[in-house]
PyMOL Python script that loads the backbone (N, CA, C, O; Angstrom):
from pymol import cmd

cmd.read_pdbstr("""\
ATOM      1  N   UNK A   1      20.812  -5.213   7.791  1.00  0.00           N
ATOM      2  CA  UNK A   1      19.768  -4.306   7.301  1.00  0.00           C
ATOM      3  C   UNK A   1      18.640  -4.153   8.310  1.00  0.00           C
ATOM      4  O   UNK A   1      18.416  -4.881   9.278  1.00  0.00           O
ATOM      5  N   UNK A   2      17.849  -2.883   7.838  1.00  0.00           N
ATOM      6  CA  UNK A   2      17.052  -2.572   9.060  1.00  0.00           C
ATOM      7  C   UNK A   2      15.301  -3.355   9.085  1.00  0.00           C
ATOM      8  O   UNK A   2      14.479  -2.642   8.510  1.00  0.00           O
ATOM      9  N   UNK A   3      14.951  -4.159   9.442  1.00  0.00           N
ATOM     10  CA  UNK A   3      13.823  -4.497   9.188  1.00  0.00           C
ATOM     11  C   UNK A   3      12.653  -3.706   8.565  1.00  0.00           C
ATOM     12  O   UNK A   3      12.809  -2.633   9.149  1.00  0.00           O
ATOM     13  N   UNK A   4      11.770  -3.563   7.903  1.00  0.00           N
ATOM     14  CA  UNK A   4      10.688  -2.640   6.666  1.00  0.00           C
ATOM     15  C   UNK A   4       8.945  -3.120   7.935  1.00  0.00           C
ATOM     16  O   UNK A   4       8.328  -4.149   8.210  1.00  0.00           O
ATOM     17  N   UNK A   5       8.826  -1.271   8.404  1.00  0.00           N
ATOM     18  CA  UNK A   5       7.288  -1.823   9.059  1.00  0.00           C
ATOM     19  C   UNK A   5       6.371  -2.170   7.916  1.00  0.00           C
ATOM     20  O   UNK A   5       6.236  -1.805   6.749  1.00  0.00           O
ATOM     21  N   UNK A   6       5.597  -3.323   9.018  1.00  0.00           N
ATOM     22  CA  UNK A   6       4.355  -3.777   7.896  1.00  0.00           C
ATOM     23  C   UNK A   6       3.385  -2.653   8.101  1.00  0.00           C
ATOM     24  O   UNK A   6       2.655  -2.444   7.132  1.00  0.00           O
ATOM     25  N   UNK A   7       3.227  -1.937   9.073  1.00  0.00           N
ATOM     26  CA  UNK A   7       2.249  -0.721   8.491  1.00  0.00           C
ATOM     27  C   UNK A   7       2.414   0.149   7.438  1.00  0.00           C
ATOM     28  O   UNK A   7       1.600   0.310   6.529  1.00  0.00           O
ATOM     29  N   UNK A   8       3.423   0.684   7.558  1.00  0.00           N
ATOM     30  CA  UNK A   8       3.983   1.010   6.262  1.00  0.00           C
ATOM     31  C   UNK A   8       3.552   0.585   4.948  1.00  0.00           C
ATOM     32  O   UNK A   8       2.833   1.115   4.101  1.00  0.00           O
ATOM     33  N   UNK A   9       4.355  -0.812   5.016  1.00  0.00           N
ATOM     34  CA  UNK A   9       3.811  -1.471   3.534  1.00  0.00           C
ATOM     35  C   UNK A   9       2.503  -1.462   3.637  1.00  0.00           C
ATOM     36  O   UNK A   9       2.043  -0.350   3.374  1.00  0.00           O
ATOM     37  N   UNK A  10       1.906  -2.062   3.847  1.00  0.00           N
ATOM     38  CA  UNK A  10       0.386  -2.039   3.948  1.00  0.00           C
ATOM     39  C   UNK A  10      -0.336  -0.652   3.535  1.00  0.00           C
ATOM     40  O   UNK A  10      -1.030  -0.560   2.523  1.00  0.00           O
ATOM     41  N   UNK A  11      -0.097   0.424   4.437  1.00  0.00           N
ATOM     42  CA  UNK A  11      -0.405   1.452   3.731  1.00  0.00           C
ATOM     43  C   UNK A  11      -0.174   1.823   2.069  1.00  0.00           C
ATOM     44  O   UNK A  11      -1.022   2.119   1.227  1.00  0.00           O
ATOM     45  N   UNK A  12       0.900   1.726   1.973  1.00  0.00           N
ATOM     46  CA  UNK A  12       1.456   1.872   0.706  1.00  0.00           C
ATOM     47  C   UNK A  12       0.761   0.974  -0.556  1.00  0.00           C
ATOM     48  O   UNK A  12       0.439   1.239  -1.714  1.00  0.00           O
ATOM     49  N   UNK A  13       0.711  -0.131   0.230  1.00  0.00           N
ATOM     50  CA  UNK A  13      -0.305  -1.374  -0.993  1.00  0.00           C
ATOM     51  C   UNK A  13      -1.874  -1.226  -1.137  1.00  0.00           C
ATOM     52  O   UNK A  13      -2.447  -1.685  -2.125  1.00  0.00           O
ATOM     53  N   UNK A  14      -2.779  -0.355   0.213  1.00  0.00           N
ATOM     54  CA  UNK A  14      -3.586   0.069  -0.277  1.00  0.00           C
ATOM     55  C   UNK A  14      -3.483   1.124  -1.155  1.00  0.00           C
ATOM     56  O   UNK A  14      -3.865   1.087  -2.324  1.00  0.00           O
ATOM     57  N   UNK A  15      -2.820   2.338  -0.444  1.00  0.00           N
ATOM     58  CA  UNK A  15      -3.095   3.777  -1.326  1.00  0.00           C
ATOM     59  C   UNK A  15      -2.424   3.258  -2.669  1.00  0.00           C
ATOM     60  O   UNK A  15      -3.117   2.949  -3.639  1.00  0.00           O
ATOM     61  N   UNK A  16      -1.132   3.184  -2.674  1.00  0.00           N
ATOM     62  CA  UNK A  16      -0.412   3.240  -3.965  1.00  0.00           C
ATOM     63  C   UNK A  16       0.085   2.176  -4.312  1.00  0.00           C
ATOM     64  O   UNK A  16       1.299   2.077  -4.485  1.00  0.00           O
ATOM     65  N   UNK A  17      -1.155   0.683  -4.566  1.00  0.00           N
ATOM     66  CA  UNK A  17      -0.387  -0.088  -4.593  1.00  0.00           C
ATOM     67  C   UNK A  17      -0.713  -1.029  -6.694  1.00  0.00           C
ATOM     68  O   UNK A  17      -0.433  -2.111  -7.209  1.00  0.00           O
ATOM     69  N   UNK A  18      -1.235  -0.067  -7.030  1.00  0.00           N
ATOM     70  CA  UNK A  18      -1.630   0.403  -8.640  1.00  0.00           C
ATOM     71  C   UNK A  18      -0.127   0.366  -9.177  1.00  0.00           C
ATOM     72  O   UNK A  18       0.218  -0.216 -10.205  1.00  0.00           O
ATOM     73  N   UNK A  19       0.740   1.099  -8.293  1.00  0.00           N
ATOM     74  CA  UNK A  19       2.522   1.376  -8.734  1.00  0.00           C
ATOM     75  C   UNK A  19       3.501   0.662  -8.238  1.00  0.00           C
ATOM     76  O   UNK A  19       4.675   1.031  -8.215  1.00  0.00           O
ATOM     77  N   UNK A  20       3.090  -0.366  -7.826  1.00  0.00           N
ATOM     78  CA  UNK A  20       3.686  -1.662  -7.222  1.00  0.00           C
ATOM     79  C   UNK A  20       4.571  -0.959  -5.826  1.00  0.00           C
ATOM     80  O   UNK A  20       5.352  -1.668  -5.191  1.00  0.00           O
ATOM     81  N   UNK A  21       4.319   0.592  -5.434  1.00  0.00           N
ATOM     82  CA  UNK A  21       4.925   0.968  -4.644  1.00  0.00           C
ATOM     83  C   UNK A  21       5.479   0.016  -3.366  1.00  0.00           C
ATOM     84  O   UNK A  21       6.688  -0.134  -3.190  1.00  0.00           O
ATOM     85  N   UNK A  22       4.385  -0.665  -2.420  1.00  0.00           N
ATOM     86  CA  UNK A  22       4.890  -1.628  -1.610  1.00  0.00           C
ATOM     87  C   UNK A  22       5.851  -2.586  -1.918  1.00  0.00           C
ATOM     88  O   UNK A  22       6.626  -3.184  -1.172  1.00  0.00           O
ATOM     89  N   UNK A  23       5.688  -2.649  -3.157  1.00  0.00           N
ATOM     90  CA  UNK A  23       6.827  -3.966  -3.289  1.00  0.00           C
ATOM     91  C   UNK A  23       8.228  -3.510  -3.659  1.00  0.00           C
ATOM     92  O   UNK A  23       9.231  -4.188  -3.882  1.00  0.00           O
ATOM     93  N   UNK A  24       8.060  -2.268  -3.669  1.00  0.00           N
ATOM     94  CA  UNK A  24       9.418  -1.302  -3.961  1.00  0.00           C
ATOM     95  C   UNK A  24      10.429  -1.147  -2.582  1.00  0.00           C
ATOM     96  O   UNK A  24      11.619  -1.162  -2.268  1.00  0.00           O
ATOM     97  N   UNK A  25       9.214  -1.007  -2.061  1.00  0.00           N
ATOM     98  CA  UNK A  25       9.435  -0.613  -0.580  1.00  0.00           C
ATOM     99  C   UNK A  25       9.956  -2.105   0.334  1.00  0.00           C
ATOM    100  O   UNK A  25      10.469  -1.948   1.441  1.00  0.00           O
ATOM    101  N   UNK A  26       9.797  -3.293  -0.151  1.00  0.00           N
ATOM    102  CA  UNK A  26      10.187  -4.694   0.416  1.00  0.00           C
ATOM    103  C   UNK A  26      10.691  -5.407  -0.257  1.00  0.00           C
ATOM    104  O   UNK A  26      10.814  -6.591   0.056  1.00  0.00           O
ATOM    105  N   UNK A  27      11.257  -4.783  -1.685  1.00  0.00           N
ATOM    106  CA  UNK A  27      12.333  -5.376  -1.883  1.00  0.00           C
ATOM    107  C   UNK A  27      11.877  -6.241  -2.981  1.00  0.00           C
ATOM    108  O   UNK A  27      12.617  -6.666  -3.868  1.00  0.00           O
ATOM    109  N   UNK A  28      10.718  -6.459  -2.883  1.00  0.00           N
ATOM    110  CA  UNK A  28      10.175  -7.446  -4.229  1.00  0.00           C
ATOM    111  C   UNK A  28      10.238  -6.720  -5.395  1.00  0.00           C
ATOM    112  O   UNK A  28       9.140  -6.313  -5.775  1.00  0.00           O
ATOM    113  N   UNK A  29      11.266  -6.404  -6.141  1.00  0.00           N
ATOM    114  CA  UNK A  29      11.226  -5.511  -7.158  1.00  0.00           C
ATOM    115  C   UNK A  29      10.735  -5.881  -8.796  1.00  0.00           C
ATOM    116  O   UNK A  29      10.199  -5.030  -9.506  1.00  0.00           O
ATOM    117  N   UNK A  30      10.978  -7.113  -9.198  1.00  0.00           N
ATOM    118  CA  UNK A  30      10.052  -8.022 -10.326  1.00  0.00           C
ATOM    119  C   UNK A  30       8.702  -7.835 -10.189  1.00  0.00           C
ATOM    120  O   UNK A  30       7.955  -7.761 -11.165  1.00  0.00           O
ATOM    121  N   UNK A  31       8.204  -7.724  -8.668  1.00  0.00           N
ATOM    122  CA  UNK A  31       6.855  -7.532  -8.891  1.00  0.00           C
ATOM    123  C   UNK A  31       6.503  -6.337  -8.920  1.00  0.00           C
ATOM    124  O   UNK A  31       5.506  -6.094  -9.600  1.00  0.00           O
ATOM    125  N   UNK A  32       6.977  -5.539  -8.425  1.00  0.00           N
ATOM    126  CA  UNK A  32       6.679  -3.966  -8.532  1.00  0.00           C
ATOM    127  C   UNK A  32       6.756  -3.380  -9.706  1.00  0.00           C
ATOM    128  O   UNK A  32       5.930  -2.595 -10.171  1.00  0.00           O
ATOM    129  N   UNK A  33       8.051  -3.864 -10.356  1.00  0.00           N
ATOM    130  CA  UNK A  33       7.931  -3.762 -11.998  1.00  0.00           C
ATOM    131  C   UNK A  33       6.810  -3.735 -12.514  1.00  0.00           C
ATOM    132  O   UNK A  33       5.962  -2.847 -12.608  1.00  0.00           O
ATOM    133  N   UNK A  34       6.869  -5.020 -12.925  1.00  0.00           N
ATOM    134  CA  UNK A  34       5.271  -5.782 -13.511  1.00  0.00           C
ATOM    135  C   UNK A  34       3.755  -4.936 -13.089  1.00  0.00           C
ATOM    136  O   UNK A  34       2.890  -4.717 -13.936  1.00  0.00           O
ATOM    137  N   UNK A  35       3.630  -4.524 -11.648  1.00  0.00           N
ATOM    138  CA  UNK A  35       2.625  -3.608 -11.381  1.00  0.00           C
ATOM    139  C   UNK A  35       2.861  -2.203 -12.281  1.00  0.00           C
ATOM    140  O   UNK A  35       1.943  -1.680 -12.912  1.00  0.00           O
ATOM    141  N   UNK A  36       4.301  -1.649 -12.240  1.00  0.00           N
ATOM    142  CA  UNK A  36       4.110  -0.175 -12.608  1.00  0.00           C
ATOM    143  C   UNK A  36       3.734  -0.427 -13.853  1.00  0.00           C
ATOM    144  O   UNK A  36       2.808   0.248 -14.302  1.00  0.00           O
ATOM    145  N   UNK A  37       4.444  -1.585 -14.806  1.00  0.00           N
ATOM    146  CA  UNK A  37       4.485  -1.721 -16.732  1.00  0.00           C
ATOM    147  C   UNK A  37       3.101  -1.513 -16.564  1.00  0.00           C
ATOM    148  O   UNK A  37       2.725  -0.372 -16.829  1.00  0.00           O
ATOM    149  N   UNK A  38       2.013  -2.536 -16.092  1.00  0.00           N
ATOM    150  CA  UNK A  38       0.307  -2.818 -15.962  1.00  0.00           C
ATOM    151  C   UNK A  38       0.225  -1.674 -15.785  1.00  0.00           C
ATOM    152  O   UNK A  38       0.175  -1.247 -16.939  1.00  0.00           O
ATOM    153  N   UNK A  39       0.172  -0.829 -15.131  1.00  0.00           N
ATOM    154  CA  UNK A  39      -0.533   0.594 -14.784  1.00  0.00           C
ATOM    155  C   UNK A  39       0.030   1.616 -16.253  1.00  0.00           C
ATOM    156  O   UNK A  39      -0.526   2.412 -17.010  1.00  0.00           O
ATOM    157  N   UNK A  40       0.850   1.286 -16.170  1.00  0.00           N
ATOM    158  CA  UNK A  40       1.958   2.458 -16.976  1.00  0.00           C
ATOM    159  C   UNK A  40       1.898   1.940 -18.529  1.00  0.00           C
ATOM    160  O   UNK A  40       1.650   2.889 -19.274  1.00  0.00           O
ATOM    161  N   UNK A  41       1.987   1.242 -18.921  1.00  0.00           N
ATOM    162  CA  UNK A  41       2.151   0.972 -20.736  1.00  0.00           C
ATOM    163  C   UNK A  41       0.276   0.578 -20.667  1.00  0.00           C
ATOM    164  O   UNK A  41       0.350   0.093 -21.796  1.00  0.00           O
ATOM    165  N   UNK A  42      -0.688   0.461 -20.438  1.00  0.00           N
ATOM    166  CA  UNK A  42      -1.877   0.528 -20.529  1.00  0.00           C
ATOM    167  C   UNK A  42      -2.672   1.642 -20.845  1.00  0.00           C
ATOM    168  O   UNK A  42      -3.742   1.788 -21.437  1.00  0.00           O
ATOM    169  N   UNK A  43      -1.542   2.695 -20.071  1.00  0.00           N
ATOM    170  CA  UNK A  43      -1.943   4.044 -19.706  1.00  0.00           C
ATOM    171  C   UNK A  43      -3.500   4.317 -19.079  1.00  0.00           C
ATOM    172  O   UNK A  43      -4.544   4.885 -19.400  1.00  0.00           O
ATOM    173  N   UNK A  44      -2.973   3.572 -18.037  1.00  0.00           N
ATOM    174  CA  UNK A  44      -3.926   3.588 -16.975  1.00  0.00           C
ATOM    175  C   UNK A  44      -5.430   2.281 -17.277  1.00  0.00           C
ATOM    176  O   UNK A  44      -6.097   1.722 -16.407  1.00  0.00           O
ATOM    177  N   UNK A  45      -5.524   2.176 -18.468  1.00  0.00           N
ATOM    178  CA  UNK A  45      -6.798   1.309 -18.558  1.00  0.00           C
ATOM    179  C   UNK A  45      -6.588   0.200 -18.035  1.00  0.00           C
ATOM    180  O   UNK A  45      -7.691   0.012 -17.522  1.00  0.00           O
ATOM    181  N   UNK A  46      -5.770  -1.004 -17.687  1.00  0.00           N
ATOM    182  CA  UNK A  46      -5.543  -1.484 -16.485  1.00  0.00           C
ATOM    183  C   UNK A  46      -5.041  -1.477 -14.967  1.00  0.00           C
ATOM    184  O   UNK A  46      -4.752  -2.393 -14.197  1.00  0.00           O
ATOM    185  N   UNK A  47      -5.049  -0.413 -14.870  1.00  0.00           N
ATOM    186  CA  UNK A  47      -5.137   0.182 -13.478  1.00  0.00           C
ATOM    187  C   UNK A  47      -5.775  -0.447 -12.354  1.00  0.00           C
ATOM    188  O   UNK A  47      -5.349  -0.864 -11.277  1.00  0.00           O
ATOM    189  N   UNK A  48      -7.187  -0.392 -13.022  1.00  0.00           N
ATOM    190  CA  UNK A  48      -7.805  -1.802 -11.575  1.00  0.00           C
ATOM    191  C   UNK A  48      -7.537  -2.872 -11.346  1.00  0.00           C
ATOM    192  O   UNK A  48      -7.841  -3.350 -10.253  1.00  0.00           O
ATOM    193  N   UNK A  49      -6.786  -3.713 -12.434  1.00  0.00           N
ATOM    194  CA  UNK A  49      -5.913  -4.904 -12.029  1.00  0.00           C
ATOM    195  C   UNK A  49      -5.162  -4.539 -11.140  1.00  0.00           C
ATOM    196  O   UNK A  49      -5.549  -4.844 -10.012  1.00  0.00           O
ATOM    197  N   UNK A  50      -4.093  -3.922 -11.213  1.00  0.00           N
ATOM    198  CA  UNK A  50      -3.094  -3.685 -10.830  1.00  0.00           C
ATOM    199  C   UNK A  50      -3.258  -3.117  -9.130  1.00  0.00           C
ATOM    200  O   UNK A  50      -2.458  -3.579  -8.316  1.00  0.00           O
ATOM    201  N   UNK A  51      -4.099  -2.318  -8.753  1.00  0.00           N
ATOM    202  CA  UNK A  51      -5.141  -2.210  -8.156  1.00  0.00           C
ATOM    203  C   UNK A  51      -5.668  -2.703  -7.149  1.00  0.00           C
ATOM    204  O   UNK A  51      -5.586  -2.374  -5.966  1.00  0.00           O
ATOM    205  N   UNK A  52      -6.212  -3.502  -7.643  1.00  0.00           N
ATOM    206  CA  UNK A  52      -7.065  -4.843  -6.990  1.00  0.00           C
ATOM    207  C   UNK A  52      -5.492  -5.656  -6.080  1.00  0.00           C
ATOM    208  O   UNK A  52      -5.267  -5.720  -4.872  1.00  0.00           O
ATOM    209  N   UNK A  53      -4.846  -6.052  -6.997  1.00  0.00           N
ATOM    210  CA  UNK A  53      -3.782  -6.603  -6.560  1.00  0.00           C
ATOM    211  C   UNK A  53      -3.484  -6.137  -5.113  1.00  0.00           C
ATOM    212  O   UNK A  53      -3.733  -6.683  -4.038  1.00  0.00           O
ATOM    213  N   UNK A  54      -2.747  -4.713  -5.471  1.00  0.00           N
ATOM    214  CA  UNK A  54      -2.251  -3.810  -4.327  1.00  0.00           C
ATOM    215  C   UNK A  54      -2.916  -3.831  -3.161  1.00  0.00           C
ATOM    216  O   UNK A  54      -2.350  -3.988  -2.079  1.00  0.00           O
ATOM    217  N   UNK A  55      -4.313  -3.654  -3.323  1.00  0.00           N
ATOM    218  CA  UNK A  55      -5.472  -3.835  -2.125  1.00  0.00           C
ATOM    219  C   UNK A  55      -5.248  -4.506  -1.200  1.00  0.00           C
ATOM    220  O   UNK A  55      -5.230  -4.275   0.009  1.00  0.00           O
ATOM    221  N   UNK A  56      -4.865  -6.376  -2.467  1.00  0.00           N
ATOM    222  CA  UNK A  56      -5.338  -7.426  -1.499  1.00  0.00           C
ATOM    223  C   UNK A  56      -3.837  -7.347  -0.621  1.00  0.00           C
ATOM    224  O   UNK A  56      -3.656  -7.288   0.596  1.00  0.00           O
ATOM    225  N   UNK A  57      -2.859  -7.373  -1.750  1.00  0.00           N
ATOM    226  CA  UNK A  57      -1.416  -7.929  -0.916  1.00  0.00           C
ATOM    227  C   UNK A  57      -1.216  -6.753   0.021  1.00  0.00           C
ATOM    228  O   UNK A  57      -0.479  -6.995   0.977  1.00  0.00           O
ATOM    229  N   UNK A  58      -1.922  -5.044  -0.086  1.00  0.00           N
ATOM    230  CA  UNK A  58      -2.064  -4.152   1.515  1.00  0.00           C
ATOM    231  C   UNK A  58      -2.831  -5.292   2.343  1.00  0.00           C
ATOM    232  O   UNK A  58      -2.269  -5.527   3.413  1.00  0.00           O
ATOM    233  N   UNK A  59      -3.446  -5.699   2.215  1.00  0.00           N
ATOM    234  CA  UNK A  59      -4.558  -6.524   3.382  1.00  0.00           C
ATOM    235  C   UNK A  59      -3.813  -7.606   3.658  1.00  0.00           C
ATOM    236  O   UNK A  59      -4.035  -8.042   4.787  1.00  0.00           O
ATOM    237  N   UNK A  60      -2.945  -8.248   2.991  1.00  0.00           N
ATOM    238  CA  UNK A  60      -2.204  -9.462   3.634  1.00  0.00           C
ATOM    239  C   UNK A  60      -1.598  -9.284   4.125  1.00  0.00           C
ATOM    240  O   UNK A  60      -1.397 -10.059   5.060  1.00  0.00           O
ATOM    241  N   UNK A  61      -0.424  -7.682   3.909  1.00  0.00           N
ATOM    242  CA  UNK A  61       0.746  -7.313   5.129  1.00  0.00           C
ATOM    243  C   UNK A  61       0.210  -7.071   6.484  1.00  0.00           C
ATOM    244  O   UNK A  61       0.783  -7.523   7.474  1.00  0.00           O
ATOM    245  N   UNK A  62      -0.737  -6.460   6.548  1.00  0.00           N
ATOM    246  CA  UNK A  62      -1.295  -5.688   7.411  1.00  0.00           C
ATOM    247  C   UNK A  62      -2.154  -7.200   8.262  1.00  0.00           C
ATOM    248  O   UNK A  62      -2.108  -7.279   9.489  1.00  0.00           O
ATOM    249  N   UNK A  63      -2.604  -7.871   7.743  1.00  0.00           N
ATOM    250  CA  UNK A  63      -3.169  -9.278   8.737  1.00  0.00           C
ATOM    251  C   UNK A  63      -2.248 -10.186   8.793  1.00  0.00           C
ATOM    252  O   UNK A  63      -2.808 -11.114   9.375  1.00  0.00           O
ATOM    253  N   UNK A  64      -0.976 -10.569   8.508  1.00  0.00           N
ATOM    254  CA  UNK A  64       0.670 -11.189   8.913  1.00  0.00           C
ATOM    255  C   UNK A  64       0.426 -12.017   7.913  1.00  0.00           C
ATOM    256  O   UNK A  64       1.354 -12.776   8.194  1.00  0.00           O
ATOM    257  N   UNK A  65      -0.293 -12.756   6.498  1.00  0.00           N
ATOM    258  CA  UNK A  65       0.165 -13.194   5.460  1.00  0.00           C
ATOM    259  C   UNK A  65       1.419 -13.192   4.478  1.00  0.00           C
ATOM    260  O   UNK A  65       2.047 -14.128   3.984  1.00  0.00           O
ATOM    261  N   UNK A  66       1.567 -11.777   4.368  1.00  0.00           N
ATOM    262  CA  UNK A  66       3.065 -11.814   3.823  1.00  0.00           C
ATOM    263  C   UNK A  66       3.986 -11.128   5.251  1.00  0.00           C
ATOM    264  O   UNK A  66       3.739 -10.103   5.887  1.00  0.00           O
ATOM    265  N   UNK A  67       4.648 -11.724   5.361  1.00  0.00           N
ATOM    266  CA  UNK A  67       5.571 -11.568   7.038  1.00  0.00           C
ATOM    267  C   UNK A  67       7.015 -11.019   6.379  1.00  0.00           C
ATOM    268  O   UNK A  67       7.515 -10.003   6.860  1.00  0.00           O
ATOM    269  N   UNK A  68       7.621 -11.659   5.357  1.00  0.00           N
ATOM    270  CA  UNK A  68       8.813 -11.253   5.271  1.00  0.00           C
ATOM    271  C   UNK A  68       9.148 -10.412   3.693  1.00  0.00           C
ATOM    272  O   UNK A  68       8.610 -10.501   2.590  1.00  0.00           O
ATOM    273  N   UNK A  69      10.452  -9.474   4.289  1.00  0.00           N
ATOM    274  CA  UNK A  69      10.596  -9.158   3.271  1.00  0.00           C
ATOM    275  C   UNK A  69      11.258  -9.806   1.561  1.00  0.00           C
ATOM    276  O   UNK A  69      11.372 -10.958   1.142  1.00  0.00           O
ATOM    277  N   UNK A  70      11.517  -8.730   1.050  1.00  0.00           N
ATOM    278  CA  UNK A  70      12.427  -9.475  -0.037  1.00  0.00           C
ATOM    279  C   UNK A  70      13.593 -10.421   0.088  1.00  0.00           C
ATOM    280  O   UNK A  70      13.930 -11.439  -0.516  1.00  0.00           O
ATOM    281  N   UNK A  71      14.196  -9.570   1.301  1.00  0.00           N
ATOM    282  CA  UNK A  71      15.627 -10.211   1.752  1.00  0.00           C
ATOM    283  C   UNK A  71      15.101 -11.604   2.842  1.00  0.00           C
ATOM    284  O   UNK A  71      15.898 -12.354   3.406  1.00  0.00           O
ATOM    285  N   UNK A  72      13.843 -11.680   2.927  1.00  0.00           N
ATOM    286  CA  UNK A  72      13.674 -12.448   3.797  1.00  0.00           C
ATOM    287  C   UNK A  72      13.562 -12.603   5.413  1.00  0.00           C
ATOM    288  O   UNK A  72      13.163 -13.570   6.063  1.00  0.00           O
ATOM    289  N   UNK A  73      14.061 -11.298   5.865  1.00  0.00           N
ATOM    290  CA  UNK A  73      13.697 -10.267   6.955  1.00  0.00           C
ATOM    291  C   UNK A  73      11.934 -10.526   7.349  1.00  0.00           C
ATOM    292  O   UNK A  73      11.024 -10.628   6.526  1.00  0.00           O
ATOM    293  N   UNK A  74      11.850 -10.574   8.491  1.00  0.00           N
ATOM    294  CA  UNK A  74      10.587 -11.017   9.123  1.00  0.00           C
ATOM    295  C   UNK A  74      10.353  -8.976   9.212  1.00  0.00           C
ATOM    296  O   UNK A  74      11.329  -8.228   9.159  1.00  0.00           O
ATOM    297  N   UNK A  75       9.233  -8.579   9.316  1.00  0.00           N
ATOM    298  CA  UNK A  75       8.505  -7.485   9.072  1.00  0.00           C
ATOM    299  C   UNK A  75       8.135  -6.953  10.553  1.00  0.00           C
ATOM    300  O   UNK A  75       7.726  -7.753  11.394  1.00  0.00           O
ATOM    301  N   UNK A  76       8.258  -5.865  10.788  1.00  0.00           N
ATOM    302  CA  UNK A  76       8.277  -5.049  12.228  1.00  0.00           C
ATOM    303  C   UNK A  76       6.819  -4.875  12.621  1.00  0.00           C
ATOM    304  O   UNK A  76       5.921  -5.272  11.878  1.00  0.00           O
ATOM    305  N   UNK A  77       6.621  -4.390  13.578  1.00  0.00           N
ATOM    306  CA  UNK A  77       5.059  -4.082  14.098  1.00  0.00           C
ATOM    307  C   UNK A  77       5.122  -2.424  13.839  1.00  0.00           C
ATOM    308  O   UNK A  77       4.143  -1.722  14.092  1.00  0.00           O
TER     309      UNK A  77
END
""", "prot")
cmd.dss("prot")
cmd.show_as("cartoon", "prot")
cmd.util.cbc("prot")
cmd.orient("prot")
């Protein structure tokens, strides 16, 4: 498989990361779940959890905290 850029994710976990989009995108799919249900069966009134989350774990891809993917794949430049 092809390694997943961390700019990418990162982007994705700031802008859209309310929809667990990044973690869709790396494979962590339990957690991406869990983000969309929070955003989505709340109907939106927990949104800034969900949110907040996305922010931080964009800011951890993007400074090499989370390095690998789902599969365990180390993360591209």
């Amino acid at each position: 498989p092809q390694a997943k850029s961390k700019i990418a994710a990162g982007i994705l976990g700031i802008l859209l990361g309310c929809f667990g989009v990044h973690n869709f995108y790396l494979g962590y799919t339990s957690r991406a779940v869990t983000q969309l249900c929070l955003t989505v069966l709340s109907c939106g009134a927990l949104s800034f959890v969900s949110g907040i989350w996305g922010l931080v774990e964009g800011i951890m891809i993007l400074t090499g905290s989370i390095g690998v993917d789902g599969n365990g794949m180390p993360l591209q430049d």
